[in-house]
N, C-alpha and C positions, 0 to 999 in steps of 0.2 A: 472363393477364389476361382476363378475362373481356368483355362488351359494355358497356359504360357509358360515360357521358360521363368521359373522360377531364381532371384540370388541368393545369396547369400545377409545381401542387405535388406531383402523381401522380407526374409523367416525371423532376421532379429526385429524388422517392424512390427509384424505380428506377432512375437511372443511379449514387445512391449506393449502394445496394444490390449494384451490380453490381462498383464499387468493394470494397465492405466483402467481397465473398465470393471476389474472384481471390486468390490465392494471391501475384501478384507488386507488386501495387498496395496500401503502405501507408498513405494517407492522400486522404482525400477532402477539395476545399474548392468553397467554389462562391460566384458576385458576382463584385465588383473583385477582381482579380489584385494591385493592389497593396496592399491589405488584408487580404491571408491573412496566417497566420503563416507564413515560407517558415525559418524559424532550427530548426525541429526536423532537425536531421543525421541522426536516427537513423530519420524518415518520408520516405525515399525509396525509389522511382520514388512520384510521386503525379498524382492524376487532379484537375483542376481545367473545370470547368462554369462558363461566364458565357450567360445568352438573345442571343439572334438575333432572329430576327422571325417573331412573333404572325400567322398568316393564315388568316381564318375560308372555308370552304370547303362546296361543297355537299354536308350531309352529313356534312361534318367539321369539325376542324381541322387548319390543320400549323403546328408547333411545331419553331424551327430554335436550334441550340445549336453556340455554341463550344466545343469538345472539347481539352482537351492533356492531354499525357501530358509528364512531364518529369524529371528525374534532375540529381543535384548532381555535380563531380568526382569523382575518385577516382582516387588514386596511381597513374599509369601512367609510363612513361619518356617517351613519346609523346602528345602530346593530343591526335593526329590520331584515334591510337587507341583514345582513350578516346571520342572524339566518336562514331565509325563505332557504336559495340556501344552507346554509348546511343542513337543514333538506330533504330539497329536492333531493340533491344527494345521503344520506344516505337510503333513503325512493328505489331509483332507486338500489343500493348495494345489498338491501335486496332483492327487484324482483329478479335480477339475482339469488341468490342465490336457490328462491325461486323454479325460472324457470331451474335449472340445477337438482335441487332433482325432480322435478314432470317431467320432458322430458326425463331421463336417459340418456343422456347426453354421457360426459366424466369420471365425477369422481363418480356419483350413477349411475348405471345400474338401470336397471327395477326392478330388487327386493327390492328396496329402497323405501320404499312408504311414503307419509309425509301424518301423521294420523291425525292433527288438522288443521283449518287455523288460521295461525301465526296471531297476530293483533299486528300494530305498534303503539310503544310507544313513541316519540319524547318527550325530553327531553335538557333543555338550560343550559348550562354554570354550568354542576358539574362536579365531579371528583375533584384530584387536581390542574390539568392543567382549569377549568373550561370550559371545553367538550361541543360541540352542537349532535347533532346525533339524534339516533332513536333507539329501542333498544324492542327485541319481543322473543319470546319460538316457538323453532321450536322440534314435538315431530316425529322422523324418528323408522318406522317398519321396521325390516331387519327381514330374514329368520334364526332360529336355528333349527340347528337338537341334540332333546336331546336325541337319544339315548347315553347311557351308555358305547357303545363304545370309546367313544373319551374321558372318564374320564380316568387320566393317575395314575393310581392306578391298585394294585392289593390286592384280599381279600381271606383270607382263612375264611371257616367259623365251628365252632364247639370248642373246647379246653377241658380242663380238669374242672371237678369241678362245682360252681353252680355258678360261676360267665363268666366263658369263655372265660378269658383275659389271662390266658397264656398256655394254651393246644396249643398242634400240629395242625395246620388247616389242612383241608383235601379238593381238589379238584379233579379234572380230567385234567391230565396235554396233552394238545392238540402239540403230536409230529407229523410232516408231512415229510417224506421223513429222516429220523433223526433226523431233524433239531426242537427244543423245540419251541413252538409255542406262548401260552397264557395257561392262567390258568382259566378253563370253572368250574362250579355245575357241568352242564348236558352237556356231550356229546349224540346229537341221531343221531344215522346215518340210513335213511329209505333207501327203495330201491326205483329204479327208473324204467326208461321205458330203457329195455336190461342190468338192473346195477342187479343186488342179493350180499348181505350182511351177509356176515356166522360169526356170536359171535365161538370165538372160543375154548370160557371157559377157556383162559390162559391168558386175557388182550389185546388179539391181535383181530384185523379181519379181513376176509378175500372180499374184494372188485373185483367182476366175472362182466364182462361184458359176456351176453350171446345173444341168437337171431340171426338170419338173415340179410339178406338186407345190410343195407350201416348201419348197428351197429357199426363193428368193422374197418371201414375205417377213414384215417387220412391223411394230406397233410401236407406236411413239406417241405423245402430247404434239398439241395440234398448234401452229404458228401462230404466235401473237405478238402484234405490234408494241405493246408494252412493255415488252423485254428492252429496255433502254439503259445506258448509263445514268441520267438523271434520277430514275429510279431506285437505283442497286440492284438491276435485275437484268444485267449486260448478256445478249449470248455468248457465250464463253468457249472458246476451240474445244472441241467431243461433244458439245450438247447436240440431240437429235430433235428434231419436228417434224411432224407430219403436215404435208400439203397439196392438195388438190391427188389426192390418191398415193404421194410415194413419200416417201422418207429419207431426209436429207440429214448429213452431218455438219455441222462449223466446224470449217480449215481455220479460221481469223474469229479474232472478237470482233463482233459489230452491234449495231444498234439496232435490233431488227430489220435486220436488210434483207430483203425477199430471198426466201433461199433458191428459189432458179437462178441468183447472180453468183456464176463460177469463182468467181475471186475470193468468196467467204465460205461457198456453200459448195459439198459434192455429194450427188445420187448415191444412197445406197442401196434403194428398190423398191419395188410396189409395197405398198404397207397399207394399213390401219390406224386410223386415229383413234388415241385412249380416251376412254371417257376421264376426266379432271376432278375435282373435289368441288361441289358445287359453293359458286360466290354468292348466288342471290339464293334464297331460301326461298323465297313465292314469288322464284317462275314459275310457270306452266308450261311453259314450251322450251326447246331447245335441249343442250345438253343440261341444265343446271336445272332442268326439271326435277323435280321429288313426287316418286307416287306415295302417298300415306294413305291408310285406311278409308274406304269408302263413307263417307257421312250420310249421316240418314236424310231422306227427301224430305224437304223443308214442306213442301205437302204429301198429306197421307189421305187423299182424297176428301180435303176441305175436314179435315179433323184436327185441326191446329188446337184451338180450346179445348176442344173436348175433355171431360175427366169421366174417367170411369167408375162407378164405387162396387163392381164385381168383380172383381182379373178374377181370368182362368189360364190354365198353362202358364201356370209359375211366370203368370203378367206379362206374357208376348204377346203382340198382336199375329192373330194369324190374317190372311189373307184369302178370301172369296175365292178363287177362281171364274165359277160360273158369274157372281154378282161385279164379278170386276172390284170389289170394295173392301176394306180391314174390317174386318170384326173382333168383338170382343179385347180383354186383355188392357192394360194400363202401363200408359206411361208418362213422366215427368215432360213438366212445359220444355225444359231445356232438349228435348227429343223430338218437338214440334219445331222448336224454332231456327235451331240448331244455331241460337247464339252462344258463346261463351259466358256473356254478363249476363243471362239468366240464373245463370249457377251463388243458391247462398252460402254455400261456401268458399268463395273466392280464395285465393292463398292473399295474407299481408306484405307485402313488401316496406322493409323499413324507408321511411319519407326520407331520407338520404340519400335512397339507391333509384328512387321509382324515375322512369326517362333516362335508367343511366346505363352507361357502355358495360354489359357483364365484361366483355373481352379486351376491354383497358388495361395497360399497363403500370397505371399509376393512380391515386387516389382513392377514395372512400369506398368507390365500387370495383376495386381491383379482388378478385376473387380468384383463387389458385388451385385450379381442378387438376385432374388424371395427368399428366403428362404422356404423350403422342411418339414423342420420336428424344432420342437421345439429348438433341441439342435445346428443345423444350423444357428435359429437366435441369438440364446445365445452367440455363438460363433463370428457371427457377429457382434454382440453392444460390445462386449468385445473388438473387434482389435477396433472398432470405439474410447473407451470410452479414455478421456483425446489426443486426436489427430484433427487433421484437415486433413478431406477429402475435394476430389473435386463430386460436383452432373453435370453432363452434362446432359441433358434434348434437344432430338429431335424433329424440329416442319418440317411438312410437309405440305402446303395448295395448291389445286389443284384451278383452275379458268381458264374454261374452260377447254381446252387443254393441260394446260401450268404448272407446277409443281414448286413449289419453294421450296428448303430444308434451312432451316440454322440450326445452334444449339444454346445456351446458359450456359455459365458455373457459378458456382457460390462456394467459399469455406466456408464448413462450418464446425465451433470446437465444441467437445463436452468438456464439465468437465466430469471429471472421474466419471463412472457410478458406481455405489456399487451393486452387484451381485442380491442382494434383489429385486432393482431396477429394475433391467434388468429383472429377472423371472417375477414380479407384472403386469410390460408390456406385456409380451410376454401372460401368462396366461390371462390378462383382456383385450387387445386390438387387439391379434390374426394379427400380419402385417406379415401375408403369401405370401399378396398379395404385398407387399412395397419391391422394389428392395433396396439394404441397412439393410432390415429390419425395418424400422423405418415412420414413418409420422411428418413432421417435424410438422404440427397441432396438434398434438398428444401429451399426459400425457408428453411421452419422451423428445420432443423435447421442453416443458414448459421449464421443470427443469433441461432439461443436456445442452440444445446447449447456448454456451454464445454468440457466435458470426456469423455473415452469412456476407459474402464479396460476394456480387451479389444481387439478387433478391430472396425473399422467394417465390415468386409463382415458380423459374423455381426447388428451392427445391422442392415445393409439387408439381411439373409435367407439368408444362403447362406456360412458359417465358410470360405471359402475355400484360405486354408492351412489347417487342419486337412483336408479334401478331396484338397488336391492330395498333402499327407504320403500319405493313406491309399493314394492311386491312384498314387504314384510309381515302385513297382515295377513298375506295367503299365506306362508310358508312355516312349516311348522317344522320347530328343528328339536 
């Protein structure tokens, strides 16, 4: 969980959460205890949540909850000994719980502090199911920030009269660019290092960048006509472009209209143009150039065939100086010719895919790598949510000399994700790193994946039994 102000209705998500995803806990309820439904027989051990006490801190809050864990009978000869083994599992319920708030975990992050130690209180045969369990106060310090910001209110203050309740209030109304901002007391605007600040005695002021140096320099992407409405790629009022040495702002949306035209565009100073994220891959000139690894010279002084059956120096060619010429040393035709289809080992591409769009968003060759940028993976768990994909997962073990490749596939379905969902992930679990987007260990794959046809380890990365199958003859246990 990330830094935010935490609710009230955050902490009961995640303690149900933590519910829905243990393995031994079937049923989550939370409020009055004698308003649950307790007659489901077949939703036991269950975890049940009522508050404690609200207490605002410096800095924080702490938020204190009744916790039990609790279990219905079950045929024993002995009910002594039926008591011990549910007390004992409930007793085990609560560690966990205890151990996911103090490790930051999955569902507490670090900022989550548990301010008392809980003491457990086992308790035999009440409720009106006559309940076994355990049952303790757990008090969680979470981080608030009170400024006054985040109150969703606005005040005027002053009115008519000796009371003040219905005079005209009067503020400082905070416009930026035109656009009406919030409603401030005090507006102060100081100056800065290169900034001067002129009241202009009409309600206006006047904002000078002055000085030297690198004051008035600025780096921006560089103007492009294709910035169009027909596109979806409109210039938008605050976007910046660099042009012919300075740097301009949009006042107005327009359709790439030059930005020397006053009406949409104004100077904000000498600048720099950003280099872009290259579109064509084999240019060679311009910006969308890419330098890669120098290739070896497709002649090496008319030694193209040549084979050598000596190498020396661990099979490099060295090079003459005095003869001008290579001598010695051995290398592959693909080093002469510096084609790629000389290579016998070429990679397969399944005949489905070969000619085909890696970076499509639809059909047979849609493939779902790394995600980039936030809204990459949002967009990702979205095509995922309520479908069945396939995860393919490559293993490679070398021994000795000798390489072995296989693969492992596995299908796995999500239930439909709810957008909420998907953001809460992205922002708290950060899978920039997860090709898919997603960790099937992970919050995510708790609550959305219903079903996996294969193996869960070769979803989180690594086909484990097919591994230990291959390695079983080395390994001597």
């Amino acid at each position: 969980m990330d830094s935010y102000n935490y609710s009230y209705n955050v902490l009961i998500n995640r303690l149900e959460a933590f519910a829905a995803g243990h393995f031994l806990i079937r049923r989550f309820t939370h409020g009055q205890i004698d308003l649950s439904d307790q007659l489901q027989d077949d939703q036991y051990p269950f975890m049940h949540v009522t508050p404690d006490t609200i207490e605002p801190i410096s800095g924080g809050m702490q938020f204190g909850f009744h916790i039990m864990f609790a279990d219905i009978p079950r045929d024993k000869e002995y009910k002594a000994e039926y008591q011990r083994e549910v007390i004992s599992d409930c007793i085990r319920l609560g560690q966990d719980l205890i151990a996911e708030v103090q490790n930051g975990l999955e569902l507490f992050g670090f900022n989550v502090q548990l301010v008392d130690k809980p003491v457990f209180e086992p308790f035999m045969e009440e409720q009106k199911n006559t309940v076994t369990g355990v049952a303790f106060t757990i008090k969680l310090e979470v981080p608030w920030d009170w400024s006054a910001c985040d109150i969703p209110a606005i005040w005027s203050i002053g009115g008519a009269g000796g009371s003040g309740g219905s005079g005209v209030g009067y503020g400082v109304l905070l416009r930026t660019n035109s656009i009406d901002n919030t409603v401030q007391n005090i507006l102060n605007l100081v100056d800065g290092t290169g900034i001067n600040i002129t009241d202009n005695g009409n309600g206006s002021v006047t904002i000078e960048a002055t000085g030297g140096g690198g004051g008035g320099e600025f780096v921006s992407t560089e103007y492009n006509t294709d910035h169009t409405t027909a596109t979806g790629n409109q210039y938008l009022v605050g976007d910046r472009v660099w042009y012919n040495g300075n740097v301009y702002r949009a006042t107005a949306n327009n359709d790439a209209i030059i930005p020397t035209n006053t009406s949409y565009w104004t100077l904000v100073g000498v600048g720099y143009r950003l280099r872009q994220t290259p579109v064509d891959w084999n240019a060679s000139t311009g910006d969308h150039q890419i330098l890669n690894k120098p290739t070896i010279p497709t002649e090496l002084n008319d030694l193209t065939d040549v084979q050598y059956s000596s190498p020396q120096q661990d099979d490099v060619l060295l090079f003459d100086t005095p003869s001008n010429e290579w001598q010695n040393g051995q290398l592959g035709a693909v080093a002469y010719s510096n084609d790629y289809n000389d290579l016998s080992n070429l990679p397969s591409i399944p005949a489905a895919q070969v000619n085909s769009d890696w970076n499509s968003a639809s059909g047979v060759s849609e493939i779902l790598n790394k995600p980039t940028s936030y809204d990459e993976a949002f967009e990702m768990l979205s095509s995922l949510s309520n479908k069945t994909h396939k995860v393919i997962t490559g293993v490679s073990i070398k021994i000795g000399e000798n390489y072995t490749n296989f693969i492992d596939e596995a299908l796995v379905n999500f239930d439909k994700l709810e957008p909420n969902e998907i953001d809460y992930y992205i922002k708290n679990h950060k899978p920039f790193d997860k090709a898919g987007s997603y960790g099937v260990q992970d919050f995510i794959g708790m609550m959305g994946i219903s079903k996996i046809e294969g193996s869960f380890y070769t979803v989180m990365g690594l086909p484990i039994h097919k591994v230990y199958t291959f390695l079983k003859p080395y390994i001597k246990l």
